[in-house]
N, C-alpha and C positions, 0 to 999 in steps of 0.2 A: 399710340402703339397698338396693334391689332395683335391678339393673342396671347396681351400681357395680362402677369397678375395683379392686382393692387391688393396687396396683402393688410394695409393699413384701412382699407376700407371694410376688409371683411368678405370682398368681392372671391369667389376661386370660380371656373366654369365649371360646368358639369363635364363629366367625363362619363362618353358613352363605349368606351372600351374596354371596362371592367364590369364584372358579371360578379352580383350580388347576390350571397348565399341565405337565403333565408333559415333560420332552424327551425327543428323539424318539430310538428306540432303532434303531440299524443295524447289524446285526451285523457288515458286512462292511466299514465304515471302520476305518480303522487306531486302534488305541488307542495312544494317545501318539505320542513322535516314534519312530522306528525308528534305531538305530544307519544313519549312514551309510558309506562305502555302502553301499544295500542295492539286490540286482537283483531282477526278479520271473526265475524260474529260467522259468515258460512263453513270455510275451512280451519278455522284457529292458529292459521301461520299470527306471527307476533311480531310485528315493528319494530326493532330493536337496534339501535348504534347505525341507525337509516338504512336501515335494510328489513324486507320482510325475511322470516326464520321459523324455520320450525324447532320450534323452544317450549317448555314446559307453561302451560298458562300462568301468570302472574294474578296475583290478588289485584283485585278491582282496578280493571287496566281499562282504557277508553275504547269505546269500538266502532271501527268504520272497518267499509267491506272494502278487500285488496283489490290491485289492480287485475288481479286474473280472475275472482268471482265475479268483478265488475264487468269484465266482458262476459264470464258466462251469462252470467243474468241477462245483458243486453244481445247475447249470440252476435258476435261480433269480431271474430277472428283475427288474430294477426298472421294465421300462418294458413296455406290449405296445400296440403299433400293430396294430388290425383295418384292413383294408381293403376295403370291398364294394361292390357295386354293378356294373352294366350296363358301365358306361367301364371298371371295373377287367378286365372280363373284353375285353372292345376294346384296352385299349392296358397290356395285361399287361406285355408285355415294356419298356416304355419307363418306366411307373410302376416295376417291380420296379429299372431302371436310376438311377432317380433315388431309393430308398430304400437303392440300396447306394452310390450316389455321395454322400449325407450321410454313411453311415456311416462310410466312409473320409476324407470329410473330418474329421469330430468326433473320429476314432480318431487322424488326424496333429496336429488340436488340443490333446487332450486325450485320455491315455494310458488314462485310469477309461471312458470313453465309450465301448463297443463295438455290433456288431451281434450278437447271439447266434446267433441261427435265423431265418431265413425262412420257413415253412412253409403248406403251405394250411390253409386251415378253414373248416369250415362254408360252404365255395361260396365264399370269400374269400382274405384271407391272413392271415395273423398275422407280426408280426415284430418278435421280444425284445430287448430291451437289455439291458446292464448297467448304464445310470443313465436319469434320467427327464428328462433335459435333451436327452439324443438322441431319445428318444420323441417330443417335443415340437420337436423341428427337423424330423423327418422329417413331421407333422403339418404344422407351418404349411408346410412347401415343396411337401408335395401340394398344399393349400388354394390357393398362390401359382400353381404352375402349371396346376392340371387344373383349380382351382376346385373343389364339390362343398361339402358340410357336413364340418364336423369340429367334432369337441366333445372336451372336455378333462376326465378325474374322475382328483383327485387324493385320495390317501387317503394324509393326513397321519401317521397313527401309524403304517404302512407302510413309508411313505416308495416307495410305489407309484404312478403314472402307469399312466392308460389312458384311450388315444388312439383314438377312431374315426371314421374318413374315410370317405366313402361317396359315391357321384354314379351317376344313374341313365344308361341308355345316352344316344348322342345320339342 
């Protein structure tokens, strides 16, 4: 019989019509739970109930370094915000004011969430994260306040965000 199964053998065909999802590899989340306590020895967030926290230091807690010092150290972004345009170079200082007042807020929210670097580029700026949830807070609150285009590419097997804002002069 052509196209049967013999189930009893063990036999099934391959089936090339389905599309297999791999997950997503990140080298810099924690694997398994971490003994607690555990401190990050750069920033002092605290491992606690599987989560990092910013929590009062505990007496003689283990210490390995979090997943967002670990990309600082390695400069290795999960997020990069371009910023361009005419207005950018107009209200320089008040844009760069409100991408580092996300930052500190998302960093008091949530301890993995950092700013890396602010840096110019290319006649712009650039500015790294350590996750792609701040990338994208600092996108939609330029968007809210200055207005302009922004567009969002996310690159899943990454686990990379890239953010770019732009608004020509007034």
């Amino acid at each position: 019989m052509t196209g049967s199964v013999n189930f009893r053998s063990g036999f099934r065909p391959v089936r090339r019509d389905k599309l297999i999802q791999e997950r997503v590899h990140d080298t810099y989340k924690t694997r398994g739970k971490l003994p607690e306590p555990t401190v990050c020895p750069e920033c002092g967030a605290v491992y606690h109930k599987g989560r990092w926290q910013w929590l009062p230091q505990p007496d003689r807690p283990h210490r390995q370094l979090c997943p967002a010092c670990h990309r600082v150290r390695d400069k290795f972004p999960a997020g990069y915000v371009t910023l361009a345009g005419g207005f950018l170079t107009q209200h320089r200082d008040e844009i760069l004011h409100l991408v580092r007042n996300q930052g500190e807020q998302a960093r008091a929210e949530h301890p993995l969430e950092r700013i890396i670097a602010i840096n110019d580029h290319d006649g712009g700026v650039l500015v790294t994260t350590t996750g792609i949830h701040l990338a994208r807070r600092i996108g939609e609150a330029l968007e809210h306040a200055c207005h302009g285009e922004l567009e969002f590419h996310y690159n899943e097997a990454e686990n990379l965000l890239r953010v770019h804002w732009e608004r020509g002069a007034v």
